[in-house]
N, CA and C of each residue as an Amber inpcrd file, in Angstrom:
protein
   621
 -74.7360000  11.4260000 -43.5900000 -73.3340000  11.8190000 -43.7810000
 -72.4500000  11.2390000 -42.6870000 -72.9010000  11.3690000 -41.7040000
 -71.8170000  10.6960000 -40.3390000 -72.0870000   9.1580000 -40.6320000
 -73.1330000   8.5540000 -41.0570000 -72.8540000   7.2230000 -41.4380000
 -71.7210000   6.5780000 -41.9860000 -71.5270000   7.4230000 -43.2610000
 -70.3530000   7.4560000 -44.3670000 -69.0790000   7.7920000 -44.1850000
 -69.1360000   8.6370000 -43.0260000 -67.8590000   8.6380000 -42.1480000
 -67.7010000   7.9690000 -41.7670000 -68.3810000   7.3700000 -40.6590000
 -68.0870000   6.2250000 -39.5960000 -67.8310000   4.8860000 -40.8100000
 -68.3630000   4.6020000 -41.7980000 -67.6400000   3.7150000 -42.2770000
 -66.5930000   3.8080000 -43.1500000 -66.1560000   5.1310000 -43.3390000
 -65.1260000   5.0060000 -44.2030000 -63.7460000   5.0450000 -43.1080000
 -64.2530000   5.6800000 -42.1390000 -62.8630000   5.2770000 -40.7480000
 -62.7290000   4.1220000 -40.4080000 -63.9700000   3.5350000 -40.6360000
 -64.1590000   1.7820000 -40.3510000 -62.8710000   0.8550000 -41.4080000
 -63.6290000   1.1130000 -42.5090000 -62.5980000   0.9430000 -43.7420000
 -60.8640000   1.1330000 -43.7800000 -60.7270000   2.2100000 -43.3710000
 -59.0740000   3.1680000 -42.6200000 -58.4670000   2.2430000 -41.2850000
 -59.6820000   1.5660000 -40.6510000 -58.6710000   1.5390000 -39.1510000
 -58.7300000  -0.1540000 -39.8060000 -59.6180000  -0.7530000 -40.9510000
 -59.3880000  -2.3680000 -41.0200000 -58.1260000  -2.2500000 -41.8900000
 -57.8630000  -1.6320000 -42.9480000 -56.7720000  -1.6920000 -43.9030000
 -55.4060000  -1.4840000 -42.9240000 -55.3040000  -0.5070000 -41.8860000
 -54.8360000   0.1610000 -41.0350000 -54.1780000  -1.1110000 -40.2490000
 -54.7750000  -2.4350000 -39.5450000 -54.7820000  -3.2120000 -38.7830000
 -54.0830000  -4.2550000 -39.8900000 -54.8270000  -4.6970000 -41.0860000
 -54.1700000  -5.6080000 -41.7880000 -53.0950000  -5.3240000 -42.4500000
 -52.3600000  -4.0210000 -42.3210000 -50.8330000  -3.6780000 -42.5690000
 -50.0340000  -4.0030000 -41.7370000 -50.5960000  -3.8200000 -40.2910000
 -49.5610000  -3.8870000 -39.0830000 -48.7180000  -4.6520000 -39.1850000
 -49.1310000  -6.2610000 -39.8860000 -47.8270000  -7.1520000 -39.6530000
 -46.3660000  -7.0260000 -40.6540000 -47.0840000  -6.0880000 -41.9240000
 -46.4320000  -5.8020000 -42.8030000 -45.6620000  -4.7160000 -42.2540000
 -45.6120000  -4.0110000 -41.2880000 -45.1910000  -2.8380000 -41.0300000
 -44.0780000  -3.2130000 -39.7910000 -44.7010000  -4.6320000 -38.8990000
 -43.2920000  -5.2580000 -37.8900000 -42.4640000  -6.1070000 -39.2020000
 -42.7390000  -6.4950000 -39.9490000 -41.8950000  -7.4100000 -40.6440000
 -41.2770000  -6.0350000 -41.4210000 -41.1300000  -5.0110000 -41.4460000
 -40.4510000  -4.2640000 -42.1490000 -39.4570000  -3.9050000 -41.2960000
 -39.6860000  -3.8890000 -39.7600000 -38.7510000  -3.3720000 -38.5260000
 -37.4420000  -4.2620000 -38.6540000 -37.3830000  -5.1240000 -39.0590000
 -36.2020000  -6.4250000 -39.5810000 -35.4760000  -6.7290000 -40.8710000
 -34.0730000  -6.6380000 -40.9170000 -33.0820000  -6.3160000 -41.6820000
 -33.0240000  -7.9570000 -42.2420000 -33.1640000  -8.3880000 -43.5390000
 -32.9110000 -10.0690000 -43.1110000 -31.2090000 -10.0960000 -43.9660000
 -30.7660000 -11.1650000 -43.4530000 -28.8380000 -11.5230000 -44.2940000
 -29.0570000 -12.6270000 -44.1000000 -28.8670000 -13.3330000 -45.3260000
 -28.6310000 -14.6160000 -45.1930000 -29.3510000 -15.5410000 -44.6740000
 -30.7840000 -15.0690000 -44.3420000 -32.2620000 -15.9540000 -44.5430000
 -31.9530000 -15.4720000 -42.6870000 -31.4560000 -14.7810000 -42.0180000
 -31.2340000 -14.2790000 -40.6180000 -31.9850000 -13.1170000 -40.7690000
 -33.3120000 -12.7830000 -39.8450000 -33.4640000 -11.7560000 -39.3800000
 -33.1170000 -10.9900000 -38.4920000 -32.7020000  -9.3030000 -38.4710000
 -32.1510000  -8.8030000 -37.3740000 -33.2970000  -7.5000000 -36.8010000
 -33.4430000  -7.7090000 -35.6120000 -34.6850000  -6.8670000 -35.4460000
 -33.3980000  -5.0380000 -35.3410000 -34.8080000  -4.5970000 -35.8920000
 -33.7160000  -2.8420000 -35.9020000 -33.9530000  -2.3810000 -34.8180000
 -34.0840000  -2.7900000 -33.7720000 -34.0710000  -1.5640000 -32.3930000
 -33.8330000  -3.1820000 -31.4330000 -32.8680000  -3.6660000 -30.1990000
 -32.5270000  -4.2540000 -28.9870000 -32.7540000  -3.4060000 -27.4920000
 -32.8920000  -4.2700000 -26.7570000 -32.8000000  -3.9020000 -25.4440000
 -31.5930000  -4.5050000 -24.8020000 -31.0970000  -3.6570000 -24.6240000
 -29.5630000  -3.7450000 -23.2090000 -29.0750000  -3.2660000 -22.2450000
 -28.8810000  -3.6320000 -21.2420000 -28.5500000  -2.8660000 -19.9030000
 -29.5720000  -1.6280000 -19.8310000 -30.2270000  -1.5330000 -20.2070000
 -31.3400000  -0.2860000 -19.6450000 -31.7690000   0.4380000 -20.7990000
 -30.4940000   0.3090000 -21.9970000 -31.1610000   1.1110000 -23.0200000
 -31.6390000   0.6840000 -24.1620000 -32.0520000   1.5110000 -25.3540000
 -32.4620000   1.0290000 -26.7980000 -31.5070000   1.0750000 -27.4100000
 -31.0770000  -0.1820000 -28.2940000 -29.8710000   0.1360000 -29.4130000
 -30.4400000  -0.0870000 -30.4690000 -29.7970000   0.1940000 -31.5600000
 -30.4600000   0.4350000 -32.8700000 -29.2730000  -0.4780000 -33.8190000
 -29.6720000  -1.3240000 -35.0230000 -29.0880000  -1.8640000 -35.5960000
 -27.8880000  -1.0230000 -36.4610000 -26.7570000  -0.9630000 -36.2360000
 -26.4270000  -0.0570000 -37.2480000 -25.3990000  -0.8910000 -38.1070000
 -25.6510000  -2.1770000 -38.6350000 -25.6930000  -2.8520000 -39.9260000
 -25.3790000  -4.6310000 -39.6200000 -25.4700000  -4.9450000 -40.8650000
 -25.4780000  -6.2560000 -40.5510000 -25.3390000  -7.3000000 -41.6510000
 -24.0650000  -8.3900000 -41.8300000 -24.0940000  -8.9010000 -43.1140000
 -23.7000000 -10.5130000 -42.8270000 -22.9050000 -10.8030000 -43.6780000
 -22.5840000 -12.6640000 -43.8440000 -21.1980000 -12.4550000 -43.8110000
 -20.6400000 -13.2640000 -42.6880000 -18.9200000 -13.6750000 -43.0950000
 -18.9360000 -14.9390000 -44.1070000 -18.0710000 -14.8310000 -44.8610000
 -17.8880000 -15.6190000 -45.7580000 -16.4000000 -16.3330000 -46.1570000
 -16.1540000 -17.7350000 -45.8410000 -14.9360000 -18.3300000 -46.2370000
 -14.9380000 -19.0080000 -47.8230000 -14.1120000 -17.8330000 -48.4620000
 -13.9140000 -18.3870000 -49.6970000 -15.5650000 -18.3930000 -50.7550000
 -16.0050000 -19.1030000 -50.9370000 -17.8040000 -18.7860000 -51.2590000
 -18.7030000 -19.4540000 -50.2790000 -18.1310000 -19.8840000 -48.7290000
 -19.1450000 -20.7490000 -48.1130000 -19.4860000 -19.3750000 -47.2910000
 -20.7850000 -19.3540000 -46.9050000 -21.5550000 -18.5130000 -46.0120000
 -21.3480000 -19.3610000 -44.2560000 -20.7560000 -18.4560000 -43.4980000
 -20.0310000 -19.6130000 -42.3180000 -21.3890000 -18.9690000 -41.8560000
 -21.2930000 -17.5110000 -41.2470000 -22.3200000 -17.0910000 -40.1850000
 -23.1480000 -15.5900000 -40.6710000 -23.9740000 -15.0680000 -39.5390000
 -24.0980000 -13.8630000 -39.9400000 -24.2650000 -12.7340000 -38.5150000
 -23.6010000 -11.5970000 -38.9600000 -23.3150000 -10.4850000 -37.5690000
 -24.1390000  -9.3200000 -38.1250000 -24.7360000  -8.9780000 -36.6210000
 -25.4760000  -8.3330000 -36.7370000 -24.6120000  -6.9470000 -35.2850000
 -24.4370000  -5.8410000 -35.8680000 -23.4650000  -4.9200000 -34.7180000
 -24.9090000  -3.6980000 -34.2340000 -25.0550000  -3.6950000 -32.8890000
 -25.9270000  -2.8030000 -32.5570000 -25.2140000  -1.8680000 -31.5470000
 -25.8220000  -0.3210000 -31.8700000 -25.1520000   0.5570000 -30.5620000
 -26.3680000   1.3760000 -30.2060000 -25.8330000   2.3760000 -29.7480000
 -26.7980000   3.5300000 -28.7990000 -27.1870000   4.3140000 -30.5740000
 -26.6460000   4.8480000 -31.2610000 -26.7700000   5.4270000 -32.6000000
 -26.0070000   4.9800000 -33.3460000 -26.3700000   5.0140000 -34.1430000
 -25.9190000   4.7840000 -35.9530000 -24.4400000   5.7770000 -36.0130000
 -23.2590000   4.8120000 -36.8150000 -22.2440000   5.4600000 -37.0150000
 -21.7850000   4.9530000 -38.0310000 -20.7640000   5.5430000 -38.6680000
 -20.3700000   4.7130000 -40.0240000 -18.9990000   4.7620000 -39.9100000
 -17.5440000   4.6970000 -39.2080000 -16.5200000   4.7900000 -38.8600000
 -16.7950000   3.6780000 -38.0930000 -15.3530000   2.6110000 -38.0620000
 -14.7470000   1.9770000 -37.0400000 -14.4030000   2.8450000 -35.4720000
 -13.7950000   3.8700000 -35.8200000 -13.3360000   5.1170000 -34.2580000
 -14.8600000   5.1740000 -33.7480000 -16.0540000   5.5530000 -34.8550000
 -16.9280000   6.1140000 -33.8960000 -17.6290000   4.7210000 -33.2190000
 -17.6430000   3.6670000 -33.8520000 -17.8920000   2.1360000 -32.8620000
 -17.5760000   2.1240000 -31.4360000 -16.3200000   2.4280000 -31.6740000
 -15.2460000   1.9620000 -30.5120000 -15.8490000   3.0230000 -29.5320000
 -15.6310000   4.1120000 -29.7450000 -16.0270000   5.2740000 -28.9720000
 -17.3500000   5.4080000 -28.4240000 -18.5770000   5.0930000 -29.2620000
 -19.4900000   5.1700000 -28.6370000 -19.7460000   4.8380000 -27.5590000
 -20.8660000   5.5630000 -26.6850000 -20.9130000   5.6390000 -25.2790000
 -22.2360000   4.3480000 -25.0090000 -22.4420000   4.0840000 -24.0830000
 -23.1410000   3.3770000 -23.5750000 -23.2150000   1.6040000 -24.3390000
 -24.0100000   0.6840000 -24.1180000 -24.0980000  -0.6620000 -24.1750000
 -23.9000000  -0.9260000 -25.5880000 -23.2730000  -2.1270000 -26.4440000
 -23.1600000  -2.1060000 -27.2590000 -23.5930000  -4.0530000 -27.8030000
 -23.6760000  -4.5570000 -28.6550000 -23.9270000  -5.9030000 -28.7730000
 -23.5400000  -5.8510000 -30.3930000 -22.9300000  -7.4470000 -30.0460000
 -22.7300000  -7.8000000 -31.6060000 -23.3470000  -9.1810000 -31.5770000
 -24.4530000  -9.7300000 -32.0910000 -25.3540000 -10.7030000 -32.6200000
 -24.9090000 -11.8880000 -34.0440000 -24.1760000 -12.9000000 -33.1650000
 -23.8910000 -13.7210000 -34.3630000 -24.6250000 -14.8840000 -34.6470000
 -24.9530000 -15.0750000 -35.9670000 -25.8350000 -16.9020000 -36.1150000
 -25.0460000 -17.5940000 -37.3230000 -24.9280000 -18.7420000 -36.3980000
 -24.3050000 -20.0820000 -37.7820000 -24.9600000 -19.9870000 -38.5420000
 -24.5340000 -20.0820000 -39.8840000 -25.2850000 -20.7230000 -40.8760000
 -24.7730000 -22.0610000 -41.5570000 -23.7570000 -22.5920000 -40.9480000
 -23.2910000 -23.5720000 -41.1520000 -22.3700000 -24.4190000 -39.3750000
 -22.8270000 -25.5970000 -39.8410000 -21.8730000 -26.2250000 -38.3560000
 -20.0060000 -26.0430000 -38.1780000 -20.2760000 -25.6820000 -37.2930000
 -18.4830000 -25.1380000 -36.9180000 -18.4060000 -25.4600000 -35.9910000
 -16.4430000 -26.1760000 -36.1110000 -15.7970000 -26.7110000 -34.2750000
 -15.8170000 -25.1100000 -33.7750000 -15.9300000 -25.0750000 -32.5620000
 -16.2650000 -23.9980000 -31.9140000 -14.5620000 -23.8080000 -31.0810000
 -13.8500000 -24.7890000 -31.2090000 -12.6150000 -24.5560000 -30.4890000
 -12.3300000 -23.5550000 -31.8300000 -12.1590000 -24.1110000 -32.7600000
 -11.5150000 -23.1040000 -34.3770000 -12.0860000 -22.0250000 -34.2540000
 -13.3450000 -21.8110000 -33.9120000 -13.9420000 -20.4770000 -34.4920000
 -13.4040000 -19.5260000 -32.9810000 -12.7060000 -20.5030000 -31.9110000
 -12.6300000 -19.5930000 -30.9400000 -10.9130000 -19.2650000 -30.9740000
 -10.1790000 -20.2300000 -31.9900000  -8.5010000 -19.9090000 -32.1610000
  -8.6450000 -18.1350000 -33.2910000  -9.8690000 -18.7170000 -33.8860000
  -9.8960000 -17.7690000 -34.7020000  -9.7900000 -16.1050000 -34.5240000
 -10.7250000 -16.1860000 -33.4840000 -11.2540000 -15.2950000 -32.7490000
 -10.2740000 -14.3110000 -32.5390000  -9.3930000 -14.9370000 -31.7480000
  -7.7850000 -14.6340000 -30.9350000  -7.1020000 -14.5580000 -31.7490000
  -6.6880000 -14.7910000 -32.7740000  -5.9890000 -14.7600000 -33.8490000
  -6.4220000 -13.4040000 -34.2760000  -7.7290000 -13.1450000 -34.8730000
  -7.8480000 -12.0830000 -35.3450000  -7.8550000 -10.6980000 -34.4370000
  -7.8760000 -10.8200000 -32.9380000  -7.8560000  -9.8580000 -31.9470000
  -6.0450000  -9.4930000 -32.0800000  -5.6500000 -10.7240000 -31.9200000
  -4.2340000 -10.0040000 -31.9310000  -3.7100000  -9.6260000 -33.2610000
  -3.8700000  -9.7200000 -34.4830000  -3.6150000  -9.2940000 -35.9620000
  -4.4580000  -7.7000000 -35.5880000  -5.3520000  -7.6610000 -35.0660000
  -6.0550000  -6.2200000 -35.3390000  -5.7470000  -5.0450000 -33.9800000
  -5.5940000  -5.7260000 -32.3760000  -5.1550000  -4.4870000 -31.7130000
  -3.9750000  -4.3580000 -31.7440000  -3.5020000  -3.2120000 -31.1660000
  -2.0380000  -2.8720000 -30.4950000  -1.6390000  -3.9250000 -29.4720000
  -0.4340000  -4.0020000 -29.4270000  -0.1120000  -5.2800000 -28.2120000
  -0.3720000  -4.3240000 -27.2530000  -0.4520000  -3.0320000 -26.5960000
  -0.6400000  -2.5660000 -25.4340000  -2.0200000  -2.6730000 -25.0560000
  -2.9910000  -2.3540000 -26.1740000  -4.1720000  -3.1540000 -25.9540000
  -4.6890000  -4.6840000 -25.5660000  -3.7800000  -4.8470000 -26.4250000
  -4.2490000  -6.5360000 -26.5010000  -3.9310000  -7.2580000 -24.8760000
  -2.5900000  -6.7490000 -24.8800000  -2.0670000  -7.4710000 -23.5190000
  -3.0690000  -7.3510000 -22.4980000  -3.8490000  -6.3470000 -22.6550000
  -4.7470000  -5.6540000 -21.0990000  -5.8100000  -6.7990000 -22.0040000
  -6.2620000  -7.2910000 -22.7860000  -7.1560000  -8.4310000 -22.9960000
  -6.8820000  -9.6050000 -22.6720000  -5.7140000 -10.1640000 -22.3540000
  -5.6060000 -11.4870000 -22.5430000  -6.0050000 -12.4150000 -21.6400000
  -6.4990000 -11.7920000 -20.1980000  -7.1670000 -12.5860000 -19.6330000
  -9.1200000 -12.7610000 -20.3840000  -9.3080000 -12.2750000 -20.7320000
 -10.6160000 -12.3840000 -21.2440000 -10.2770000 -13.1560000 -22.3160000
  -9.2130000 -13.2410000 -23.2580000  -9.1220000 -13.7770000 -24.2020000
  -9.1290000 -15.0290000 -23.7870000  -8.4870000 -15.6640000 -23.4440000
  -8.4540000 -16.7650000 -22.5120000  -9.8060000 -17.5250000 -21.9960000
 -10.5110000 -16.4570000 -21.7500000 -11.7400000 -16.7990000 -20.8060000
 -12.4700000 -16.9600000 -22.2060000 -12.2580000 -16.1010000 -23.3890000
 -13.4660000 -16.8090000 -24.7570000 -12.7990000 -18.0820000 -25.2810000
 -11.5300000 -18.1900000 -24.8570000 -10.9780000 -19.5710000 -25.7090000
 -11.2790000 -20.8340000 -24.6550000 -11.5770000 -20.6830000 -23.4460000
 -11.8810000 -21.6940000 -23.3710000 -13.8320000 -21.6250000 -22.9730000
 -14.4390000 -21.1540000 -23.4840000 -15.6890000 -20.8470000 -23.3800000
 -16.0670000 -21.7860000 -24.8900000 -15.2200000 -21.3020000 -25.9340000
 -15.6870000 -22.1090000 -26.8420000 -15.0610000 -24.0270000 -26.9240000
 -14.1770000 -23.2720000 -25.9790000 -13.7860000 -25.2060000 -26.1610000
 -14.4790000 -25.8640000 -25.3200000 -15.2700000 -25.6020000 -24.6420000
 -16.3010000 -26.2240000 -23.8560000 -17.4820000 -26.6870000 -24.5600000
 -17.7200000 -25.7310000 -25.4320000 -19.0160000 -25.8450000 -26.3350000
 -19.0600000 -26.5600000 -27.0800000 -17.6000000 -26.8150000 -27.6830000
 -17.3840000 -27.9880000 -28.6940000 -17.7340000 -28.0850000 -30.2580000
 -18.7930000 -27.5810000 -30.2050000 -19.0250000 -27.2270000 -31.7050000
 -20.6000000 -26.1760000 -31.6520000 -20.8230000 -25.3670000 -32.8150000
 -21.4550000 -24.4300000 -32.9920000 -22.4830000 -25.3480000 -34.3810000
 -23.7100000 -25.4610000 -34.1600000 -24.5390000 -25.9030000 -35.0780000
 -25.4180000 -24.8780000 -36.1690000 -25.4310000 -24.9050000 -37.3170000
 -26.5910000 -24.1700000 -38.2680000 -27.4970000 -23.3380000 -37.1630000
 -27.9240000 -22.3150000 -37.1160000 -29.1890000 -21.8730000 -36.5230000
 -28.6820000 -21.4850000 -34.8750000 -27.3790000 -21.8540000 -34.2650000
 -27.2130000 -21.3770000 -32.8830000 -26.6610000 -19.7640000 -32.9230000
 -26.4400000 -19.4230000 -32.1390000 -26.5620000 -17.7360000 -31.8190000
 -26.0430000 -17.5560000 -30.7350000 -24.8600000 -16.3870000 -30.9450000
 -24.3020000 -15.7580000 -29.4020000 -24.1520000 -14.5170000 -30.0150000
 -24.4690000 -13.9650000 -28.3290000 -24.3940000 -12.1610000 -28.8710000
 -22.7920000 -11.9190000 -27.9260000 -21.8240000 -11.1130000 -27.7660000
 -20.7050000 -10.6390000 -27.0040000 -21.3150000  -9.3850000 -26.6800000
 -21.9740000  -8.8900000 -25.3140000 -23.4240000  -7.4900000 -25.0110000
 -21.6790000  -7.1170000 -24.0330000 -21.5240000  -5.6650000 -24.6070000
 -21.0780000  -4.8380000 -23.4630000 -21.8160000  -3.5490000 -22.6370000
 -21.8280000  -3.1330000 -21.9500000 -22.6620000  -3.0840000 -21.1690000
 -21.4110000  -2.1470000 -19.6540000 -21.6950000  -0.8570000 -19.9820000
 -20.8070000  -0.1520000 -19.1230000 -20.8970000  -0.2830000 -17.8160000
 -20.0400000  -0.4850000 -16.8940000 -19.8030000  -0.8660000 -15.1060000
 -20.3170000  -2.3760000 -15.0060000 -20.5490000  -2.7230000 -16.6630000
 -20.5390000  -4.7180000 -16.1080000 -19.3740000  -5.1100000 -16.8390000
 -19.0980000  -4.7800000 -17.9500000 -18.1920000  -5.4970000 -18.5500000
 -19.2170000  -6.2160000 -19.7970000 -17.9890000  -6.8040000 -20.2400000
 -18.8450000  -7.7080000 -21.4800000 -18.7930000  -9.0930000 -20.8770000
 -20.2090000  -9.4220000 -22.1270000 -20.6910000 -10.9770000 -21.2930000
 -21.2160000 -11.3180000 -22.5400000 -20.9960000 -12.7610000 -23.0220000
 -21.0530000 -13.8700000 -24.0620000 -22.5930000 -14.8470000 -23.5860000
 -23.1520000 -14.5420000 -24.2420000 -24.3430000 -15.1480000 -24.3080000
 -24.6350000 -16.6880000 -25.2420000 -24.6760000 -17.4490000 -24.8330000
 -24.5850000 -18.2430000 -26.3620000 -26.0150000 -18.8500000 -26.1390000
 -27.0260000 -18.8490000 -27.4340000 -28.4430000 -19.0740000 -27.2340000
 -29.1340000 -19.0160000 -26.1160000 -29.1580000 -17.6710000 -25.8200000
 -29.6610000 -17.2030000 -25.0480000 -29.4350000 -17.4960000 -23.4260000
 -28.1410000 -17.8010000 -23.0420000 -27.4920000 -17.9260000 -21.8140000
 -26.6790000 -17.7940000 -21.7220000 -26.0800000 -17.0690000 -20.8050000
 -24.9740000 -16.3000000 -19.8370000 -23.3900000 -17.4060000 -20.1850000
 -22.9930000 -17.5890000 -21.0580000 -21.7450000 -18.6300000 -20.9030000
 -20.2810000 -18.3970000 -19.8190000 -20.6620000 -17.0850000 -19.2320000
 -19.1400000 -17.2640000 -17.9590000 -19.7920000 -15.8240000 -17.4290000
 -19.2280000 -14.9710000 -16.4720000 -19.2380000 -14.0200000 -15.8200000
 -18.6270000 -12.7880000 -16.5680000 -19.1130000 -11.6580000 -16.7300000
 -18.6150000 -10.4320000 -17.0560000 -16.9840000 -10.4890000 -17.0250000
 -16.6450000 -10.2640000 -18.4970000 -15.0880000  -9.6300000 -18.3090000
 -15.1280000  -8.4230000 -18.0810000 -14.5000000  -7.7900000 -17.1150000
 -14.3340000  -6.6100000 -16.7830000 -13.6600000  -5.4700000 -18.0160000
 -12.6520000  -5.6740000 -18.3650000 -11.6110000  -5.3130000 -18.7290000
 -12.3600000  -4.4300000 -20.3990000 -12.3360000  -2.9780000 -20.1180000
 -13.2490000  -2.2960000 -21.4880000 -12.1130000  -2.7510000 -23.1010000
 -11.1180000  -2.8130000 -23.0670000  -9.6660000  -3.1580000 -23.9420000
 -10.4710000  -4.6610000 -24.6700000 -11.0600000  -5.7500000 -24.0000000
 -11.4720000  -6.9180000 -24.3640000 -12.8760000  -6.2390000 -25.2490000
 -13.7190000  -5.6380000 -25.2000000 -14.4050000  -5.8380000 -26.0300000
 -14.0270000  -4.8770000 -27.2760000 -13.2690000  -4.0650000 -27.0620000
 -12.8780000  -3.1660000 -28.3640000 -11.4080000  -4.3010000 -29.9570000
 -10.6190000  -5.3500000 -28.3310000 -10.1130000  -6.1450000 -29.3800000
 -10.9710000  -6.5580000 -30.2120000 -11.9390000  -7.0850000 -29.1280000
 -12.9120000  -8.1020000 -30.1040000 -13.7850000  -8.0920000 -31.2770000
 -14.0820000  -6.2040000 -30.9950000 -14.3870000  -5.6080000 -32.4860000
 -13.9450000  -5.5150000 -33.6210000 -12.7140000  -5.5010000 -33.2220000
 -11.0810000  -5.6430000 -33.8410000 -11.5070000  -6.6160000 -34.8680000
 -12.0790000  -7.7170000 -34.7580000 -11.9490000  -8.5620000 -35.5680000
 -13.1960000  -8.3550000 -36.8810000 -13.4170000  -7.7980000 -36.6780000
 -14.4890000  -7.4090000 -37.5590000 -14.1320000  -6.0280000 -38.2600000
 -13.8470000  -4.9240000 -37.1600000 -13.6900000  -3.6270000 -37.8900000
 -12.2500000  -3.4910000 -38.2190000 -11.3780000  -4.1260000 -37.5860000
  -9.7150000  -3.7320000 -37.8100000  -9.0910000  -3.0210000 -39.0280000
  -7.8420000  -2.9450000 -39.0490000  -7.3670000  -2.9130000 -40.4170000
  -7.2370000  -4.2970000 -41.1600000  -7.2390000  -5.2180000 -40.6560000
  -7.2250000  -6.7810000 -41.0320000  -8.2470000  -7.2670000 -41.0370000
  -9.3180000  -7.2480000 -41.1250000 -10.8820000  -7.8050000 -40.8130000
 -10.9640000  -9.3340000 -41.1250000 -11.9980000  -9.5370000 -40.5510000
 -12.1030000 -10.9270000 -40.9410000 -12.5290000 -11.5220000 -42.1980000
 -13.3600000 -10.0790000 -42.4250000 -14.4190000 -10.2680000 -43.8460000
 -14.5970000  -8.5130000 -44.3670000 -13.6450000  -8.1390000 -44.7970000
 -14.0350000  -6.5600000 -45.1450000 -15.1890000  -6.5130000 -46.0900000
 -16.0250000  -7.4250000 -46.5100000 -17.3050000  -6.6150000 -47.0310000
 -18.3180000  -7.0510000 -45.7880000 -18.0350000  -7.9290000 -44.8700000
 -18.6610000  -7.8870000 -43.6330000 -18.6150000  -6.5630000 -43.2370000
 -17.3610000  -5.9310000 -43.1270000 -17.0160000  -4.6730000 -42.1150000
 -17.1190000  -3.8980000 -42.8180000 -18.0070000  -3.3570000 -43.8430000
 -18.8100000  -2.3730000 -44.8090000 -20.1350000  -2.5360000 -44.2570000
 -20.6500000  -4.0470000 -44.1850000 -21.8610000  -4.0210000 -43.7450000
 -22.3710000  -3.4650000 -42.5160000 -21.5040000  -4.5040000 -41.7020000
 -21.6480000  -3.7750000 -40.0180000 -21.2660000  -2.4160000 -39.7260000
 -20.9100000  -1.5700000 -40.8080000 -21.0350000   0.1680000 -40.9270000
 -22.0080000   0.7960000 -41.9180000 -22.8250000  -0.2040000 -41.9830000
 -24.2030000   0.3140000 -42.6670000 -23.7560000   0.6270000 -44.2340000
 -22.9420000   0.1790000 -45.1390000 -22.5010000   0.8630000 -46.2660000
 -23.4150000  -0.6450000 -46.7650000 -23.3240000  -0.3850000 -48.4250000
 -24.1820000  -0.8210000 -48.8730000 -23.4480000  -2.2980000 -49.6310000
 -23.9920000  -3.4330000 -49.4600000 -23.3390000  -4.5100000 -49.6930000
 -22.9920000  -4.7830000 -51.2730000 -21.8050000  -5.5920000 -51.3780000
 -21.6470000  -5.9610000 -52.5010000 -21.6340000  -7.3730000 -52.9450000
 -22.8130000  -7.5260000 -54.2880000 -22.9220000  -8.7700000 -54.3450000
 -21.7780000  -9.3920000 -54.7800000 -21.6890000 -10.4370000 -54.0800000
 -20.5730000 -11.6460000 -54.3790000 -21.3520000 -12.6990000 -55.3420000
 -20.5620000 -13.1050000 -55.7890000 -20.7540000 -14.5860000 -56.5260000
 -19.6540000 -15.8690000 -56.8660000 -19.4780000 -16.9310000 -57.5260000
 -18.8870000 -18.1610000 -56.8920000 -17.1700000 -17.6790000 -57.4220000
 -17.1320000 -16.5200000 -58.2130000 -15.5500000 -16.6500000 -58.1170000
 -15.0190000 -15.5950000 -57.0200000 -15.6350000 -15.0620000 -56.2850000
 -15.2200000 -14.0160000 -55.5230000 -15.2380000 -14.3290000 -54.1830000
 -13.8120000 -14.4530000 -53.2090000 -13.5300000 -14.5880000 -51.9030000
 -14.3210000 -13.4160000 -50.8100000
């Protein structure tokens, strides 16, 4: 009888082992052939994916954002508000001048905050516009996260390196959400996604 045990736990811990990879590949949200892992590390803590979709110009798939915080929220207010480190995870899916995607940027920060906000951004703004005009262009497959990160400020990562020094200023990373969550968004079924609501399929006549 303990034979038949011992191999039927045998049996349990091999089936058990040959799930595992099925069980990390489940930990990942994929958009747009982009995987997003559901739990990050930042400034000290765990953030958790709380959604993630495709901006889209017209029917071209430009990129894809992935918004992580301390917990899951489904409001724009409770984004902004949440406490501790926050990251937003973007990948080309197509090649882009990186000066445009950085006029863009600014464009959509000031369409979405208050000018009393905004104004307290504009040195950071500044500091992403010319961060991307340095870069020159953004290729298929490159990646920058904007990680804020309380008593550092926010800091622009682009494939996986530091692109300038902490903006101080907490007003700069809430514009910058702006562009995503605003009342003007960049992509409002983006900004359904990145609040965890449930996507809607598009197809070639739909902006």
């Amino acid at each position: 009888m303990s034979r038949r045990v011992t191999l039927i736990s045998a049996a349990i811990l091999s089936t058990l082992i040959s799930l595992a990879p099925l069980a990390a590949h489940a930990q990942a949200t994929e958009v747009g052939g982009v995987k997003y892992e559901t739990n990050e590390q930042l400034g000290g803590a765990k953030l958790v994916l709380n959604g993630a979709g495709v901006r889209y110009k017209a029917i071209f798939k430009v990129y894809t954002a992935g918004l992580y915080l301390g917990a899951k929220v489904a409001t724009p207010e409770e984004v902004y508000a949440a406490p501790g480190p926050k990251r937003m995870h973007i990948v080309m899916l197509r090649e882009i001048d990186a000066n445009e995607l950085g006029k863009l940027f600014t464009r959509g920060m000031q369409d979405n905050a208050p000018r009393e906000e905004f104004s307290k951004s504009i040195a950071g703004t500044l500091r992403l516009s010319d961060i991307f005009s340095a870069k020159k262009k953004l290729a298929a497959g490159e990646y920058f996260y904007v990680d804020w990160v309380p008593g550092t400020g926010t800091t622009i990562v682009i494939n996986g390196k530091a692109a300038s020094e902490p903006i101080k200023e907490p007003e700069f990373f809430t514009a910058l959400l702006k562009i995503w969550l605003g009342k003007s968004p960049a992509d409002s079924q983006l900004k359904n996604a990145l609040l965890g609501k449930a996507p809607v399929v598009r197809d070639n006549m739909n902006n």
